[in-house]
Backbone atoms as SQL, in Angstrom:
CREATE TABLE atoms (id INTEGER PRIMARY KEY, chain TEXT, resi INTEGER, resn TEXT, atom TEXT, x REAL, y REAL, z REAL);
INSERT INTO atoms VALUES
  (1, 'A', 1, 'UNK', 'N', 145.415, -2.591, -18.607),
  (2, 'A', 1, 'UNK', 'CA', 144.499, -3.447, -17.895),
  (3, 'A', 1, 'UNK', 'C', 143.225, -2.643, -17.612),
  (4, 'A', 2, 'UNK', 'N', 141.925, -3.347, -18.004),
  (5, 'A', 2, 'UNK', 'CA', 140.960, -2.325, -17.787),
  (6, 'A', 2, 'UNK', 'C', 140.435, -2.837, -16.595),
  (7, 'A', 3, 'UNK', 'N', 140.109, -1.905, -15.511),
  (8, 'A', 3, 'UNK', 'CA', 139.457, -1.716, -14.239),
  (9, 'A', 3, 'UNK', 'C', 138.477, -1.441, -14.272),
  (10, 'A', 4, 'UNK', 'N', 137.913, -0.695, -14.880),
  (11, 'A', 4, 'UNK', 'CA', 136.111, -0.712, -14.835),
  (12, 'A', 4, 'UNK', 'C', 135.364, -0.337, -16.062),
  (13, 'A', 5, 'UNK', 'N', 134.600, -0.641, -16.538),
  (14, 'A', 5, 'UNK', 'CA', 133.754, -0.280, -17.638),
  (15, 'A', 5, 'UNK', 'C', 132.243, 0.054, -17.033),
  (16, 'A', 6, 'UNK', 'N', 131.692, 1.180, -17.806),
  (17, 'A', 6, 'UNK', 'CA', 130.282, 1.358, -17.476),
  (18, 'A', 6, 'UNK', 'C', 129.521, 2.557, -19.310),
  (19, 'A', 7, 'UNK', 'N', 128.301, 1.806, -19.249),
  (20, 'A', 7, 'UNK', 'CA', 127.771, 2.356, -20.198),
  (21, 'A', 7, 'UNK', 'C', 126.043, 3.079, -20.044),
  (22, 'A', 8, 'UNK', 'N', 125.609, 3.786, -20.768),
  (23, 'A', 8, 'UNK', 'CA', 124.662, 4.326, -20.234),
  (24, 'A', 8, 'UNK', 'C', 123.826, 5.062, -21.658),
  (25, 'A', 9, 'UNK', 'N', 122.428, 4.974, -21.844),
  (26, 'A', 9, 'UNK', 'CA', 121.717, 5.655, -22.695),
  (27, 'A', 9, 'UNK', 'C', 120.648, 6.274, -22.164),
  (28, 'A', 10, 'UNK', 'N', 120.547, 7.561, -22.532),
  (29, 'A', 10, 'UNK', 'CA', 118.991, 7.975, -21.809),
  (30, 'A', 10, 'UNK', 'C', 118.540, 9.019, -23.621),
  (31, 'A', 11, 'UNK', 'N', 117.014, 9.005, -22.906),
  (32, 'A', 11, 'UNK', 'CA', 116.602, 9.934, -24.325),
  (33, 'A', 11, 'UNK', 'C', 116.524, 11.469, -23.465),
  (34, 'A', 12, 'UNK', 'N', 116.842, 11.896, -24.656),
  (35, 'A', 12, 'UNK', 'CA', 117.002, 12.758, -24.539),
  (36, 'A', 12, 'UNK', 'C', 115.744, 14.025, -23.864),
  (37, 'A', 13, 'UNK', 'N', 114.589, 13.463, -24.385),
  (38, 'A', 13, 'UNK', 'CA', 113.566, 14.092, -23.845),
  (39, 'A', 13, 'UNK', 'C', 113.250, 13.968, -22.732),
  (40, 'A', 14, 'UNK', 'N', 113.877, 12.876, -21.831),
  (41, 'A', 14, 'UNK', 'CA', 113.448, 12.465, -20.452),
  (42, 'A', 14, 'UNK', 'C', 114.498, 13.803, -19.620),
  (43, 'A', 15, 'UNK', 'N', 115.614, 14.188, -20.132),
  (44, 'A', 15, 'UNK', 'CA', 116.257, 15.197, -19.671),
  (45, 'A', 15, 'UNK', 'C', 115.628, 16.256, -19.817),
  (46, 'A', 16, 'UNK', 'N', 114.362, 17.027, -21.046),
  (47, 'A', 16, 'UNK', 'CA', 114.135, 17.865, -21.203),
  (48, 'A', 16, 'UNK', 'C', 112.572, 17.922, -20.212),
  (49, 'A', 17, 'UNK', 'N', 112.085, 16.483, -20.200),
  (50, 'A', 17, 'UNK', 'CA', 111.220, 17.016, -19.015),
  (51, 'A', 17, 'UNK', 'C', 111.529, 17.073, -17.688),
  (52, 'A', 18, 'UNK', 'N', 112.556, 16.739, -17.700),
  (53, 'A', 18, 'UNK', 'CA', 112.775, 16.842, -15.676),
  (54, 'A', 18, 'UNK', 'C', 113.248, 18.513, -15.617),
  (55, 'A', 19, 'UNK', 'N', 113.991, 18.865, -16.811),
  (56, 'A', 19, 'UNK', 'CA', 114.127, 20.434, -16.038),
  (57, 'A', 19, 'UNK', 'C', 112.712, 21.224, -16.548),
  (58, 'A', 20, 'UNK', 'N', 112.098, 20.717, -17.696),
  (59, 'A', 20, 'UNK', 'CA', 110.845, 22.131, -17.589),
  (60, 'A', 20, 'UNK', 'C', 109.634, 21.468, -15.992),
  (61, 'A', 21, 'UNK', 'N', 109.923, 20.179, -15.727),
  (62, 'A', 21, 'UNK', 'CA', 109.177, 19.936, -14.337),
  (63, 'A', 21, 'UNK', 'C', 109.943, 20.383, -13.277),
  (64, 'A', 22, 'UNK', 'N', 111.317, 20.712, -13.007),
  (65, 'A', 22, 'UNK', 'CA', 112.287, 21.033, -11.818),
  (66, 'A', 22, 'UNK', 'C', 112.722, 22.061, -11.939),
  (67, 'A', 23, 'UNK', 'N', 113.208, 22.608, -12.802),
  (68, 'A', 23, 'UNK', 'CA', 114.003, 23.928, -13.530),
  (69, 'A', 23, 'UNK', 'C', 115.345, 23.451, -12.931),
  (70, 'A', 24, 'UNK', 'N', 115.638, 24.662, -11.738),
  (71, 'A', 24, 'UNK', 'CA', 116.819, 25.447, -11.683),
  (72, 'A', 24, 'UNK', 'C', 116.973, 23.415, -10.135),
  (73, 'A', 25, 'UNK', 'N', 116.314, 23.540, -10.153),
  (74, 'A', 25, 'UNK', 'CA', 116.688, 22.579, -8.418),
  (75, 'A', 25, 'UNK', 'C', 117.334, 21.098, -9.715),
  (76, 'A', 26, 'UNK', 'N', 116.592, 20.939, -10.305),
  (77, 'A', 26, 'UNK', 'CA', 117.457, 19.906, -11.486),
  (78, 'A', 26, 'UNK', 'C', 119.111, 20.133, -11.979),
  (79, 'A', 27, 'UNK', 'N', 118.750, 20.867, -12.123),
  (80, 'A', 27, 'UNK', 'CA', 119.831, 21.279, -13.049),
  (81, 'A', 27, 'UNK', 'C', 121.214, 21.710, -12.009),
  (82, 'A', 28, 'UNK', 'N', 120.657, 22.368, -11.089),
  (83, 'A', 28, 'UNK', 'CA', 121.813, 22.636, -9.946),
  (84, 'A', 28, 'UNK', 'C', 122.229, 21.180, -9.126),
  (85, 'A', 29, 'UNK', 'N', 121.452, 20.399, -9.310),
  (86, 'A', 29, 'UNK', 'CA', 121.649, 19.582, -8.261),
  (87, 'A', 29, 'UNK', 'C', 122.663, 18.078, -9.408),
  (88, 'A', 30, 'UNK', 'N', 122.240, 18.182, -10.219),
  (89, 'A', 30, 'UNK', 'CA', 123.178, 17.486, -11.353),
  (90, 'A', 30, 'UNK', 'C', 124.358, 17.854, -12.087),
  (91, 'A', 31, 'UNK', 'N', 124.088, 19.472, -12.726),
  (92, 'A', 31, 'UNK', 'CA', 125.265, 19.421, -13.133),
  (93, 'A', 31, 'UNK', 'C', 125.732, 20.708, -12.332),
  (94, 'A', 32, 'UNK', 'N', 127.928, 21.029, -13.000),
  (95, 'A', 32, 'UNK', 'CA', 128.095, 21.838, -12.468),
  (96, 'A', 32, 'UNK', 'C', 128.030, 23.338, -12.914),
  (97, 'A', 33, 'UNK', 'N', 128.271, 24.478, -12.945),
  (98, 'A', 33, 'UNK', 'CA', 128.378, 25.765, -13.404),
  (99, 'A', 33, 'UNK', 'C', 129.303, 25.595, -14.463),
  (100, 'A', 34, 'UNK', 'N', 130.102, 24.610, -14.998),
  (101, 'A', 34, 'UNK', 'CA', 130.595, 24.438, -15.955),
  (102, 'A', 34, 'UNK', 'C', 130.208, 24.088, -16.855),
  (103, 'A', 35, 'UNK', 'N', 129.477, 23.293, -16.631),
  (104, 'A', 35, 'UNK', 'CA', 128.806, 22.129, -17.442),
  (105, 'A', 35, 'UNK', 'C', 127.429, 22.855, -18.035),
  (106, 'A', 36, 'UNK', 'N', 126.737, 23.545, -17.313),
  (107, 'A', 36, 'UNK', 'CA', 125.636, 24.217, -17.261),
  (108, 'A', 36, 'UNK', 'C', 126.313, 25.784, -18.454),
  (109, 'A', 37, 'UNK', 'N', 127.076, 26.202, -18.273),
  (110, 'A', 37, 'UNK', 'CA', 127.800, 27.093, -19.228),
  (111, 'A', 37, 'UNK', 'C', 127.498, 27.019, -20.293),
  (112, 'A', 38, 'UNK', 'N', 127.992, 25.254, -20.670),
  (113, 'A', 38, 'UNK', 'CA', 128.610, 25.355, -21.912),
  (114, 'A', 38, 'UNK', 'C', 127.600, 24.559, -22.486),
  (115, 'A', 39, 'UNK', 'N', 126.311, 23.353, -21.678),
  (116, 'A', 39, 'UNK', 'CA', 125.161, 23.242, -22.224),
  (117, 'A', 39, 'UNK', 'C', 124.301, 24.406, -22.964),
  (118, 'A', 40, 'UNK', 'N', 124.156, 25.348, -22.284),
  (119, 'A', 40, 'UNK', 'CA', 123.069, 26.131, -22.369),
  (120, 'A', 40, 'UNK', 'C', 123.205, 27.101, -23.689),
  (121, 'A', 41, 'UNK', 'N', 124.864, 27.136, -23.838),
  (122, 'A', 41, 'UNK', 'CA', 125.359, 28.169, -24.819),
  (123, 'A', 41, 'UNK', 'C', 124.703, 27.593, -26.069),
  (124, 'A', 42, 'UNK', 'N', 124.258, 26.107, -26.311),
  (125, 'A', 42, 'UNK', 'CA', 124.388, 25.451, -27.473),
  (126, 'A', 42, 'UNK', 'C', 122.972, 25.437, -27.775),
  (127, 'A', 43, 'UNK', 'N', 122.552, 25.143, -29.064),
  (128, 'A', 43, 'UNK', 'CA', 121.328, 25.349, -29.587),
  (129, 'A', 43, 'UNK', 'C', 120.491, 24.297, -29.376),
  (130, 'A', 44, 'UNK', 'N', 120.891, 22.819, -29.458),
  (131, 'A', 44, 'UNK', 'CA', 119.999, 22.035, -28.309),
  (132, 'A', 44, 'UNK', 'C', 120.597, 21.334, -27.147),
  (133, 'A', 45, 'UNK', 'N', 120.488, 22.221, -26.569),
  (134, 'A', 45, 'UNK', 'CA', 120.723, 22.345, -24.898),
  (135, 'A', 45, 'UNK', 'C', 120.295, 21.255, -24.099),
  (136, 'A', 46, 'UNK', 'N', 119.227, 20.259, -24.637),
  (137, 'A', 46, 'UNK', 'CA', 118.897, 19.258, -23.877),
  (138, 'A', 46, 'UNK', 'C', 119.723, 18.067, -24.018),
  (139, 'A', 47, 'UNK', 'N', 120.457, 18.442, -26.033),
  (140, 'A', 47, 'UNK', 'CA', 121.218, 17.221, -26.258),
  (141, 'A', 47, 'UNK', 'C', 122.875, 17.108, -25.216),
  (142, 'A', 48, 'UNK', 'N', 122.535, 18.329, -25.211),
  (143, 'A', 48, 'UNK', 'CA', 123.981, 18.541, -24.548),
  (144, 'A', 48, 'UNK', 'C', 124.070, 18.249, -23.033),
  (145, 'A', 49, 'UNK', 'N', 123.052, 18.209, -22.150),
  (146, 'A', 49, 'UNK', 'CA', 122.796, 18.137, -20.605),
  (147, 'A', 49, 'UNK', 'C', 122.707, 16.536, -20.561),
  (148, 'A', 50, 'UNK', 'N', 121.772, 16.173, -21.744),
  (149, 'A', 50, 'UNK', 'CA', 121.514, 14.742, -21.374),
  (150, 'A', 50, 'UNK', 'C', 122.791, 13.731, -21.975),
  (151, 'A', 51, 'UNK', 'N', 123.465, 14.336, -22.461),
  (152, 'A', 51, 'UNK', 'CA', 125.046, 13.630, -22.606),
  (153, 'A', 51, 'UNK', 'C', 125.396, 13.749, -21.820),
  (154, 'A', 52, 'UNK', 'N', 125.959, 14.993, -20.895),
  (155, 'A', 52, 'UNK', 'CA', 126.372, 14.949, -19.786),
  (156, 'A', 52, 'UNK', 'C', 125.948, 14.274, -18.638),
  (157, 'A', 53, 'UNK', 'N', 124.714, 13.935, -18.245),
  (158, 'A', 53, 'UNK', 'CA', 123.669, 12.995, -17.858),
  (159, 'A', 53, 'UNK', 'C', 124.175, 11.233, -17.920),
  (160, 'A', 54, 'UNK', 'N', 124.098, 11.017, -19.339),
  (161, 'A', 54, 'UNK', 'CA', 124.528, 9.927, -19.700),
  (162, 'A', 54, 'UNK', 'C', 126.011, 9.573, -19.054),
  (163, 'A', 55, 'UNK', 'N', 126.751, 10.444, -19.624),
  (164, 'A', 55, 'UNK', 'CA', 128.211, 10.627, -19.318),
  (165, 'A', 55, 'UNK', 'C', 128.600, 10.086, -17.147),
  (166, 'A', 56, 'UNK', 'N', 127.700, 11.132, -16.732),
  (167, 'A', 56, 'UNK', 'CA', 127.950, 11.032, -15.381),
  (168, 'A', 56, 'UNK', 'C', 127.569, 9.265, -14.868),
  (169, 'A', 57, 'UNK', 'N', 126.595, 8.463, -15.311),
  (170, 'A', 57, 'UNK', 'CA', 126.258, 7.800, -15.407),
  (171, 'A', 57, 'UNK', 'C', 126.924, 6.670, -15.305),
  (172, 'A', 58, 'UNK', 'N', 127.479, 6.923, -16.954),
  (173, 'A', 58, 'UNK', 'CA', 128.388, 5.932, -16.980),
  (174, 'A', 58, 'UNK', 'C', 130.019, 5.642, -16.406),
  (175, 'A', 59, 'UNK', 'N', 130.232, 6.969, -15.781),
  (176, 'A', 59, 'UNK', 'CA', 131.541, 6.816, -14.993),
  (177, 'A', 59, 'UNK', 'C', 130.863, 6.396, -13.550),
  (178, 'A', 60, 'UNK', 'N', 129.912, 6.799, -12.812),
  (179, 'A', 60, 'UNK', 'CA', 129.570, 6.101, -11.609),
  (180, 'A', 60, 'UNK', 'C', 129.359, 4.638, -11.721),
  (181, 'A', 61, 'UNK', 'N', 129.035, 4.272, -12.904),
  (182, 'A', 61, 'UNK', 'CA', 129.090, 2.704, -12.894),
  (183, 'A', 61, 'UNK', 'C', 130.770, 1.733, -13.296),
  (184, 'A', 62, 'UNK', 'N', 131.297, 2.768, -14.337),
  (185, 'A', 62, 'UNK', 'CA', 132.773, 2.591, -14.079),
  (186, 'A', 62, 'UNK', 'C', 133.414, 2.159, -12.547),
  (187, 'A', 63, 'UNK', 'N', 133.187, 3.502, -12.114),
  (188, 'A', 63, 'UNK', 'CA', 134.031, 3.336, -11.016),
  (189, 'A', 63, 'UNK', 'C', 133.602, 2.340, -9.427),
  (190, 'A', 64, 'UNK', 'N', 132.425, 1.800, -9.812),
  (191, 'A', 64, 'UNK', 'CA', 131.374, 0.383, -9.134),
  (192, 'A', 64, 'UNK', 'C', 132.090, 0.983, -7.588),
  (193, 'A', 65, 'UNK', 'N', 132.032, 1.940, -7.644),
  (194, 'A', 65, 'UNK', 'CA', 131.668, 2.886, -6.035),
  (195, 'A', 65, 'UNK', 'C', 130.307, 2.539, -5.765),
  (196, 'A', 66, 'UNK', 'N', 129.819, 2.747, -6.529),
  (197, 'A', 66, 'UNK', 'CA', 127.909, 2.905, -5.812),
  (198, 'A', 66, 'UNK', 'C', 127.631, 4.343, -5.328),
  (199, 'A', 67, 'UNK', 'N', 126.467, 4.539, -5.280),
  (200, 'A', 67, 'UNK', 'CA', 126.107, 5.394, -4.703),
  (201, 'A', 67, 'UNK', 'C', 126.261, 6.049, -3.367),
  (202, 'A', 68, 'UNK', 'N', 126.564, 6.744, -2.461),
  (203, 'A', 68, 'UNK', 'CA', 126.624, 6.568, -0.937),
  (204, 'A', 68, 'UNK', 'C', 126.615, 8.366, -0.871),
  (205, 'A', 69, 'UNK', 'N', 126.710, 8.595, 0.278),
  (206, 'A', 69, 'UNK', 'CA', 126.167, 9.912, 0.326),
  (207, 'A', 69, 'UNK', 'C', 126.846, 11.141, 0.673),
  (208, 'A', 70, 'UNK', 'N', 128.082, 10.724, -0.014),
  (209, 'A', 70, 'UNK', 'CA', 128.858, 11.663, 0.009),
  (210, 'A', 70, 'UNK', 'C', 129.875, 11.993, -1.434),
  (211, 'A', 71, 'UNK', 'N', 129.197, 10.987, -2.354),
  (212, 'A', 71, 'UNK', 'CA', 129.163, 11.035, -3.741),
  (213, 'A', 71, 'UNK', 'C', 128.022, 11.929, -4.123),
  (214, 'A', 72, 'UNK', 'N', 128.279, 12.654, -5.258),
  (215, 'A', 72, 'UNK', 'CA', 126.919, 13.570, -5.718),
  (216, 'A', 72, 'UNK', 'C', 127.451, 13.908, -6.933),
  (217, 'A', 73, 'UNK', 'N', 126.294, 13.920, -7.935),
  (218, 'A', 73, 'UNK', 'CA', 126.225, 14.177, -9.270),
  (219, 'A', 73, 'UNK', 'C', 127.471, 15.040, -9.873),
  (220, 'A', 74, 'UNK', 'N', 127.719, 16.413, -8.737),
  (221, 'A', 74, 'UNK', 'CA', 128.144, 17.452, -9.394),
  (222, 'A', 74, 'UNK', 'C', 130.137, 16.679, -8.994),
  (223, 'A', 75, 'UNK', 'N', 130.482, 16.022, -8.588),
  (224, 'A', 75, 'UNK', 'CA', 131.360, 15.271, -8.134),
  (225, 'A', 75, 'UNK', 'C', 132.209, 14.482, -9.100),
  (226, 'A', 76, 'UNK', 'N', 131.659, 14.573, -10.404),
  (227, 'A', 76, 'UNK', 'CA', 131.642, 14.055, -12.185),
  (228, 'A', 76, 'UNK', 'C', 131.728, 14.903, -12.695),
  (229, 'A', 77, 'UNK', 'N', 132.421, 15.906, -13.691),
  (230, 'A', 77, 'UNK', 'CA', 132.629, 17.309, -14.055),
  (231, 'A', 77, 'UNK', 'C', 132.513, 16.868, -15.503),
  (232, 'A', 78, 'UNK', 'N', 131.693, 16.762, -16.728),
  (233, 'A', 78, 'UNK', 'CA', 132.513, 16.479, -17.831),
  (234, 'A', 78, 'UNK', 'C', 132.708, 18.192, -18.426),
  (235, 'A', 79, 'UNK', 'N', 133.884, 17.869, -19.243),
  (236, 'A', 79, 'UNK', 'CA', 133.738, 19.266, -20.361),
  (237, 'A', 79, 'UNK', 'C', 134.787, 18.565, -21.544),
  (238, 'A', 80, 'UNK', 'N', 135.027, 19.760, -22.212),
  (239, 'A', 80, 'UNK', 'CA', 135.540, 19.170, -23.446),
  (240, 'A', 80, 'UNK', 'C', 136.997, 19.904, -23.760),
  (241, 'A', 81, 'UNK', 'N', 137.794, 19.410, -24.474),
  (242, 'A', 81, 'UNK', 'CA', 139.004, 19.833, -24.787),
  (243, 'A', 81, 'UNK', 'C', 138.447, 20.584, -26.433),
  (244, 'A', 82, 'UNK', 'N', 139.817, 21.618, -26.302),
  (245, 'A', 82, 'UNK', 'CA', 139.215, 22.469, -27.537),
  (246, 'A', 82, 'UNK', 'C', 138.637, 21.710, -28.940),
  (247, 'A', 83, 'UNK', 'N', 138.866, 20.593, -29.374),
  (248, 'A', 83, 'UNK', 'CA', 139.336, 19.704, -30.439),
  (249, 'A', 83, 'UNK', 'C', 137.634, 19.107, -30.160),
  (250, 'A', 84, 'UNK', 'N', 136.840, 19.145, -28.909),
  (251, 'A', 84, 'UNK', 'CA', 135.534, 18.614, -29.346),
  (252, 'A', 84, 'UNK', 'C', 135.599, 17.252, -28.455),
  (253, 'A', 85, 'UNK', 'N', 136.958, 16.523, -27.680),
  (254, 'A', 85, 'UNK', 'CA', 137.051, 15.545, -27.198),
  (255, 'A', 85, 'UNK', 'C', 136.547, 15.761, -25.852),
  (256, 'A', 86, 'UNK', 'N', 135.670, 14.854, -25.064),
  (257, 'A', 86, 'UNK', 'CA', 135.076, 14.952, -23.686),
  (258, 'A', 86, 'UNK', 'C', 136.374, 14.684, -22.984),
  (259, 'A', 87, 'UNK', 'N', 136.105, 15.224, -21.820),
  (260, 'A', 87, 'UNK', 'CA', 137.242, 14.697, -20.369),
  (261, 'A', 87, 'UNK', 'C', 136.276, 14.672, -19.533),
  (262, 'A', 88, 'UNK', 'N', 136.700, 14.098, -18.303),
  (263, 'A', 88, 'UNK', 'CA', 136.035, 13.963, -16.873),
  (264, 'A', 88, 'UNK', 'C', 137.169, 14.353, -15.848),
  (265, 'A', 89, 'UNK', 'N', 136.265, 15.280, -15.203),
  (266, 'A', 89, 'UNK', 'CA', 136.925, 16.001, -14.010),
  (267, 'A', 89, 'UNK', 'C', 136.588, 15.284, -12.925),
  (268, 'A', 90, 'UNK', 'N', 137.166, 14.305, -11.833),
  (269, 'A', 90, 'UNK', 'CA', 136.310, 14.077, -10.558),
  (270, 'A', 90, 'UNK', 'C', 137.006, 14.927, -9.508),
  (271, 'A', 91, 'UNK', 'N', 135.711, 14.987, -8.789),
  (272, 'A', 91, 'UNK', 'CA', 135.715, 16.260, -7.698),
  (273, 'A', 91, 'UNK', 'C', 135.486, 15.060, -6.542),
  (274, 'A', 92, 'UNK', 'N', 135.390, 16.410, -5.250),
  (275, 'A', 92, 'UNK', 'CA', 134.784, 15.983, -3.543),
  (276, 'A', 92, 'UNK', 'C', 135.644, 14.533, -3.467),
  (277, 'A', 93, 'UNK', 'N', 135.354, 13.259, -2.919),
  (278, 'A', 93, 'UNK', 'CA', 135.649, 11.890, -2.449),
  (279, 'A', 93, 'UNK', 'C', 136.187, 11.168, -3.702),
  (280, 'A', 94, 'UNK', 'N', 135.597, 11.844, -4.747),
  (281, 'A', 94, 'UNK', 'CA', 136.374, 10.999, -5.983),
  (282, 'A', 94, 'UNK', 'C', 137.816, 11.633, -6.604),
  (283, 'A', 95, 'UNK', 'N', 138.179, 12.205, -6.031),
  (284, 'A', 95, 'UNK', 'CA', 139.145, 13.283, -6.531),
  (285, 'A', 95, 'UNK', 'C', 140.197, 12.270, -6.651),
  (286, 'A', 96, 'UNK', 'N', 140.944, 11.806, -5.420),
  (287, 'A', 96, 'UNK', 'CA', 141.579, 10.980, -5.385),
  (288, 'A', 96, 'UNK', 'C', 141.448, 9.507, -6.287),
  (289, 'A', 97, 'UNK', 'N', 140.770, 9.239, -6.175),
  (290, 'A', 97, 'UNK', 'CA', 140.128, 7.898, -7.120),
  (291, 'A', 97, 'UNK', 'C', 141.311, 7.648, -8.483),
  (292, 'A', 98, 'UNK', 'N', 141.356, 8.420, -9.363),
  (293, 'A', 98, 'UNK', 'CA', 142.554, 8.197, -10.806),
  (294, 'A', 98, 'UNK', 'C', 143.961, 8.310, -10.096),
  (295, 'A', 99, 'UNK', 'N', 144.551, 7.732, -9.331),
  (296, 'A', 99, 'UNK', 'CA', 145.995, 7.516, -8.981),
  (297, 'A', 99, 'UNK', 'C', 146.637, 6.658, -8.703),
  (298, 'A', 100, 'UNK', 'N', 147.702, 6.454, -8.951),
  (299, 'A', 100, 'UNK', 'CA', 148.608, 5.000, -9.162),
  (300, 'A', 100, 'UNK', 'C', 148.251, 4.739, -10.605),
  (301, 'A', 101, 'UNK', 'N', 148.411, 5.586, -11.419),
  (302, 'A', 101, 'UNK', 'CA', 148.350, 5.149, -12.854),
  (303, 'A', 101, 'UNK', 'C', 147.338, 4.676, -13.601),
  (304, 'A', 102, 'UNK', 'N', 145.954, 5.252, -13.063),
  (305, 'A', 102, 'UNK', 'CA', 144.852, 4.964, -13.273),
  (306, 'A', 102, 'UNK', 'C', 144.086, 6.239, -14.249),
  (307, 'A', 103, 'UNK', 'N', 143.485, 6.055, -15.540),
  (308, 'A', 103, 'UNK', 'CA', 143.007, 6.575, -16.507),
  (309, 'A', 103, 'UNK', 'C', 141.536, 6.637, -16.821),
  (310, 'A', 104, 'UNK', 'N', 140.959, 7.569, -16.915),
  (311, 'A', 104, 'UNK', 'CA', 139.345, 7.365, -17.284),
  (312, 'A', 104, 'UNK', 'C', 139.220, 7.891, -18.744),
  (313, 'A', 105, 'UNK', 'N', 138.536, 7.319, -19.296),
  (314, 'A', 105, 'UNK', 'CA', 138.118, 8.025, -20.938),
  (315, 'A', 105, 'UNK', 'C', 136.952, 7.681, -21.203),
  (316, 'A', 106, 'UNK', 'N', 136.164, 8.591, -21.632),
  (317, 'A', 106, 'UNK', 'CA', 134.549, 8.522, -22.025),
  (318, 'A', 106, 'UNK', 'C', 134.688, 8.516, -23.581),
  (319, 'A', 107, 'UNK', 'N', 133.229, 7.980, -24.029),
  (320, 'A', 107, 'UNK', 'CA', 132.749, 8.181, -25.572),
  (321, 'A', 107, 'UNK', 'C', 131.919, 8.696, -25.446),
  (322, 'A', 108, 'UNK', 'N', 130.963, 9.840, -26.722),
  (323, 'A', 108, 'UNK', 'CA', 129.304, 9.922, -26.302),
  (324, 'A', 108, 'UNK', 'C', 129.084, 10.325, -27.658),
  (325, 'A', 109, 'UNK', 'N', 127.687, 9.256, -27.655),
  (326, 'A', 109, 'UNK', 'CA', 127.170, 9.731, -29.153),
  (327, 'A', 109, 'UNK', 'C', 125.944, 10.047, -28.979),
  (328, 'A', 110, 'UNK', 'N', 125.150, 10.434, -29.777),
  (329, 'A', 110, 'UNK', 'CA', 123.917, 11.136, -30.275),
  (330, 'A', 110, 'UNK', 'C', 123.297, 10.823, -31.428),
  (331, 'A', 111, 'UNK', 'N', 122.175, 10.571, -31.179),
  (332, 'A', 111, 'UNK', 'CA', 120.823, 10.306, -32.065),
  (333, 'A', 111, 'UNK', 'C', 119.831, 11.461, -32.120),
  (334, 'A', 112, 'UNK', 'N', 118.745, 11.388, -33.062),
  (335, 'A', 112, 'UNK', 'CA', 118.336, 12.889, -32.658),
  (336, 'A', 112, 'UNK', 'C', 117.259, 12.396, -31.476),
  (337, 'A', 113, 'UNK', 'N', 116.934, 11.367, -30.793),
  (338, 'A', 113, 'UNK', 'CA', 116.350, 11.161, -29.437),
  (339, 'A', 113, 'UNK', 'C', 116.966, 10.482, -28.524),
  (340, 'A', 114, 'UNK', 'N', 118.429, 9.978, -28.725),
  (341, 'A', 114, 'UNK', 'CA', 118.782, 9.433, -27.269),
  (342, 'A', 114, 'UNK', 'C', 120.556, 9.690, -27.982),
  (343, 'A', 115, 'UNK', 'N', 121.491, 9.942, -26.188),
  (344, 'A', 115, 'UNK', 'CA', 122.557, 9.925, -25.680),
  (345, 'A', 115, 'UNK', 'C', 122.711, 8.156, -25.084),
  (346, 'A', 116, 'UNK', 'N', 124.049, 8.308, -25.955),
  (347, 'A', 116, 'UNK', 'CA', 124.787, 6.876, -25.115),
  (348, 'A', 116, 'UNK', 'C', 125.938, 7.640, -24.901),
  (349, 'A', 117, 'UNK', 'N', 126.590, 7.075, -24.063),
  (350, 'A', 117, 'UNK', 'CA', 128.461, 7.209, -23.080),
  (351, 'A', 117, 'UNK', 'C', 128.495, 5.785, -22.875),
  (352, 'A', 118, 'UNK', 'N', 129.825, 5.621, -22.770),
  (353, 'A', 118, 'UNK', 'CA', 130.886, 4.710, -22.799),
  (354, 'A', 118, 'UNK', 'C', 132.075, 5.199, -21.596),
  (355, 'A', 119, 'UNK', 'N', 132.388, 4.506, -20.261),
  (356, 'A', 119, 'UNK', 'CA', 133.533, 5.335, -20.033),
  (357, 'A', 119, 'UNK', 'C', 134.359, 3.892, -19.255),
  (358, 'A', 120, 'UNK', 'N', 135.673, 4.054, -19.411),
  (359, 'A', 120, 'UNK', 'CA', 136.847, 3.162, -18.954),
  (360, 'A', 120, 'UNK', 'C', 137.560, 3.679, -18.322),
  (361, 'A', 121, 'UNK', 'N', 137.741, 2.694, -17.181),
  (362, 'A', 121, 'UNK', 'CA', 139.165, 3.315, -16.355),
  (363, 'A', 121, 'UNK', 'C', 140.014, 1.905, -16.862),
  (364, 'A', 122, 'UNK', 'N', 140.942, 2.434, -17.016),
  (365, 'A', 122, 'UNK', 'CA', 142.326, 1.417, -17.230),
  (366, 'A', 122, 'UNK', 'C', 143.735, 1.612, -16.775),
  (367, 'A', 123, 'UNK', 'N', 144.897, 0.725, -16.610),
  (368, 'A', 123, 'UNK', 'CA', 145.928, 1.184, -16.039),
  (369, 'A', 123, 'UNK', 'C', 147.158, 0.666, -17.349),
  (370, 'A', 124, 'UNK', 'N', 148.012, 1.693, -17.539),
  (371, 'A', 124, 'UNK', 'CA', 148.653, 1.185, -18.754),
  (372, 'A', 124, 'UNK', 'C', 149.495, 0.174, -17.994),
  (373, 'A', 125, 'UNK', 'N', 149.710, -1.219, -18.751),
  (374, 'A', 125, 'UNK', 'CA', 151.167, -2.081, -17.880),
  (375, 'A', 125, 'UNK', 'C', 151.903, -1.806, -18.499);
């Protein structure tokens, strides 16, 4: 049974100007030291932040929480399993959120100017 769906595209360059306009206050304040790791290691680094971007995106609209202020960006963890497949980590108030048999799974693709994500929560019956 699917419980929430949310989808999301941004270009990619709109990620690359908010950190050469913000730097380090961008980038800390969105993603986490994980995420930031394993962006930066990669050769385009913007494609990789603004997936993650996308990604966070589209699980906050999944999970039709809304915004409130004790939700925060870094609260969405994505990284990847060795094989190249995304996961989502939720942290802080959302931690709890996937239980009672509740599942999240993201998609994310790439163009060479824009990130889309895809992410579902569902419950197997």
């Amino acid at each position: 049974m699917v419980l929430g769906i949310g989808v999301d595209i941004i270009e990619i360059e709109r990620i690359q100007q908010s950190v050469e306009k913000y730097g380090d206050h961008f980038l800390n304040k969105v993603y986490t030291e994980t995420e930031l790791n394993y962006c930066m290691s990669k050769g385009n680094k913007y494609q990789h932040l603004a997936a993650r971007f996308a990604a966070k995106e589209a699980v906050f609209k999944a999970l039709t929480t809304g915004w409130n202020k004790d939700v925060g960006w870094q609260d969405i963890e994505i990284y990847n399993e060795p094989n190249g497949m995304p996961l989502v980590k939720l942290k802080g108030e959302l931690e709890s959120f996937l239980s009672n048999g509740k599942n999240l799974k993201i998609s994310m693709s790439h163009s060479r100017d824009y990130v889309t994500c895809v992410a579902i929560i569902f419950r197997e019956i």
